[in-house]
N, C-alpha and C positions, 0 to 999 in steps of 0.2 A: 785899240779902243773898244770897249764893250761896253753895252748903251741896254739899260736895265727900263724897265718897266713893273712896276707892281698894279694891281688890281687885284680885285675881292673883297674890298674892304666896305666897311658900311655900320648901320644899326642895327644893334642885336638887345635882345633881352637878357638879362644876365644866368646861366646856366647854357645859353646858346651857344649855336657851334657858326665858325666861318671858316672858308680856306681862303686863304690867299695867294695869290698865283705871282711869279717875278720871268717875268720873258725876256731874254736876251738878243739885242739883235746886234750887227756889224762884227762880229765874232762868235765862233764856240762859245757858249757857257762849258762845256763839259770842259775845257784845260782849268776851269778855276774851283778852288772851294768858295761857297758861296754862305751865308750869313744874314741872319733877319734880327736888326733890329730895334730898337722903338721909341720912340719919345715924346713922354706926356708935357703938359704945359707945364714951362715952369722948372722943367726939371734936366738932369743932362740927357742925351742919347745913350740907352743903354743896350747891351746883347741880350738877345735873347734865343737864338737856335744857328747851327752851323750845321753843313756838311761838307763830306768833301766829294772831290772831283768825280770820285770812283759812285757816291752812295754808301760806301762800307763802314762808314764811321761817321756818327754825329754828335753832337754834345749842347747840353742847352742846360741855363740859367736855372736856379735851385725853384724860383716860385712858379716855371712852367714844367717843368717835371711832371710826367706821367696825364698831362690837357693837353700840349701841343705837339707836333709830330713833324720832322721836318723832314720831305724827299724829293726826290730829281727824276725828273725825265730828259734825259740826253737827247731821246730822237728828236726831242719836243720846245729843246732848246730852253726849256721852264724847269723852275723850284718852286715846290709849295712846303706853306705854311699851313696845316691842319689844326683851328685851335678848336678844340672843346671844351665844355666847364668854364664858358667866359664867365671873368666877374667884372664888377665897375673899376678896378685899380688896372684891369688892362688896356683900358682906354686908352689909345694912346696913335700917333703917325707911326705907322709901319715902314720901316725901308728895308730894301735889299741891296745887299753888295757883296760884290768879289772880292775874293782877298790876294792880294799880291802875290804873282807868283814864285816860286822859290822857299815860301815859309813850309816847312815840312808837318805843320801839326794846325790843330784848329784856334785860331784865336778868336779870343774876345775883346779884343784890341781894336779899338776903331784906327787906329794908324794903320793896322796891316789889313787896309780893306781900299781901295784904290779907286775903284768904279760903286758909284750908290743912283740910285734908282732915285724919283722925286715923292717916294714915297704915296702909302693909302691909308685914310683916316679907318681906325676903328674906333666905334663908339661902344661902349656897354652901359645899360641901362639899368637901375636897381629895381 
């Protein structure tokens, strides 16, 4: 069982930056690739940034491309989410999850994510 926590979330102005932080506890985070990602009112939950177990490979969603940044601290048992360049259409509940062990590539697949965190509101402001 691995029991996720998010925080950092909050109000921002739009062009503003937040990190968000996802802490792992009753397990290693480092055996799992881990995954941020978000859902506005209204709408489905969708992906938005992945890594894997290692750090050596991540992959994220075409409208965060080159504003968010996703990485791991092992020692630290945390992933963060670094977004820059918020705008108002990022608004949205933030979650993190692990993704089932055994899948050998990054999904974007909310089915192959097993453990999710109770998620952190981000707001963006126009």
């Amino acid at each position: 069982q691995v029991q996720l926590v998010e925080s950092g979330g909050g109000l921002v102005q739009a062009g503003g930056s937040l990190r968000l932080s996802c802490a792992a506890s009753q397990r290693a985070l480092s055996n799992y690739a881990v995954g941020w990602f978000r859902q506005a009112p209204g709408k489905e939950r969708e992906f938005v940034a992945a890594i894997t177990w290692t750090g050596g490979s991540t992959r994220y969603t075409d409208s965060v491309k080159g504003r968010f940044t996703i990485s791991r601290d092992n020692a630290k048992n945390t992933v963060y989410l670094q977004m820059n360049s918020l705008k108002p259409e990022d608004t949205a509940v933030y979650y993190c999850a692990a993704q089932r062990v055994g899948i050998m590539f990054i999904s974007v697949r909310r089915p192959d994510y097993n453990y999710w965190g109770q998620g952190t509101q981000v707001t963006v402001s126009s």
